[in-house]
C-alpha positions as CSV (number, residue, x, y, z in Angstrom):
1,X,-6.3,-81.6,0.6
2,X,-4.1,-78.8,-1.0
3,X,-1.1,-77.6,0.9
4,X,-0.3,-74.9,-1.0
5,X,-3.3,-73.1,-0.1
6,X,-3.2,-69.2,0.8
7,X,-5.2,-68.0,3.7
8,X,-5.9,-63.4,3.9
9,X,-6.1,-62.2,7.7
10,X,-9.3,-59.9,7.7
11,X,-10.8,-58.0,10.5
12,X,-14.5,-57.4,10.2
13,X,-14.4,-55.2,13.0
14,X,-16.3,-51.7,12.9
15,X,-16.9,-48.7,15.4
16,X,-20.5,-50.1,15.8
17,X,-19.3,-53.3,17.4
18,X,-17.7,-51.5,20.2
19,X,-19.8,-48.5,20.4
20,X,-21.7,-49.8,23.4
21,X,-18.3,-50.6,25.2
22,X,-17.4,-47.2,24.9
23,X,-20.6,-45.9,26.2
24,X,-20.8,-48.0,28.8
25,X,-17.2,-46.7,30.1
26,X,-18.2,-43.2,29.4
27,X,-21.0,-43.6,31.8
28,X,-19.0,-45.2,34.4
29,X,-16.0,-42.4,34.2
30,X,-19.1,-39.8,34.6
31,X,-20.8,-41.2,37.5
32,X,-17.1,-41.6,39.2
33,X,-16.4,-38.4,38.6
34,X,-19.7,-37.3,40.0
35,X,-19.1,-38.7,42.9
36,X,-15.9,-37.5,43.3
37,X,-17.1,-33.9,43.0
38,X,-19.7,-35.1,45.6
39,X,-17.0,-36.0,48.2
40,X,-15.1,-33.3,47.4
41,X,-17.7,-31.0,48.4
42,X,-18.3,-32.7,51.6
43,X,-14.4,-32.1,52.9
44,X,-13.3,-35.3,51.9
45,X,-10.9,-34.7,48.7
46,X,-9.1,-37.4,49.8
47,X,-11.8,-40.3,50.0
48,X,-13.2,-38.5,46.5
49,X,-9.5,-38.8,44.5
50,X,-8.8,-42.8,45.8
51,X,-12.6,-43.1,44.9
52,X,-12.2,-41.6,41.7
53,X,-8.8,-44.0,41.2
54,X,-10.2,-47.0,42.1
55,X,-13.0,-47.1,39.8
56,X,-10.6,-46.0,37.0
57,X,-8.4,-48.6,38.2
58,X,-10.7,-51.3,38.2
59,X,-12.8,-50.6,35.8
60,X,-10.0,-50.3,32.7
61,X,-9.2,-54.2,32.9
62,X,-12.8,-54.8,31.5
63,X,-12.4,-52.2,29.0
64,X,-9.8,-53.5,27.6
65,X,-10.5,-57.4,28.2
66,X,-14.1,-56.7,26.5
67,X,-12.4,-54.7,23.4
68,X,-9.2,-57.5,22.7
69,X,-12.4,-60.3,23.0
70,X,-14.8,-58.5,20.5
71,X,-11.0,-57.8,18.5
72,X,-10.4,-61.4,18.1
73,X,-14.2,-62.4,17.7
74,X,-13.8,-60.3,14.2
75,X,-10.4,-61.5,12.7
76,X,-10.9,-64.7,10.4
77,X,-8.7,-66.5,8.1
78,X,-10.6,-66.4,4.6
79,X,-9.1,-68.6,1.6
80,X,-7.3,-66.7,-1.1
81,X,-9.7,-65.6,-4.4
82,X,-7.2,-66.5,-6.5
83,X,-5.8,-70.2,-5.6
């Protein structure tokens, strides 16, 4: 086995691979937001902001757990061309 052997980091990663993340936390920003206005029109602005926080709150740790696991997924350790 050669030693001397140099490895290139390369990420295959592309804006198609997370596309659907994205989406997804579009969607759940819009229909928090909707909901929000919802409460806020039924004299509750404060239930319609902490509701409007929370599911921010709670929803950004998947965001960015399902983004840094698709991340790592795509990096790879590829031989050099020229060794």
């Amino acid at each position: 086995m050669d030693t001397n052997r140099t490895l290139n980091l390369r990420c295959t990663l592309t804006f198609g691979d997370i596309y659907g993340q994205i989406l997804i936390w579009m969607a759940v920003i819009f229909v928090s937001l909707a909901a929000g206005l919802a409460l806020m029109g039924a004299s509750k602005p404060l239930f319609a902001l902490l509701g409007v926080g929370l599911i921010l709150v709670l929803s950004l740790p998947f965001l960015l757990f399902a983004f840094t696991t698709t991340l790592l997924n795509h990096i790879a350790l590829v031989p050099d061309a020229e060794a």
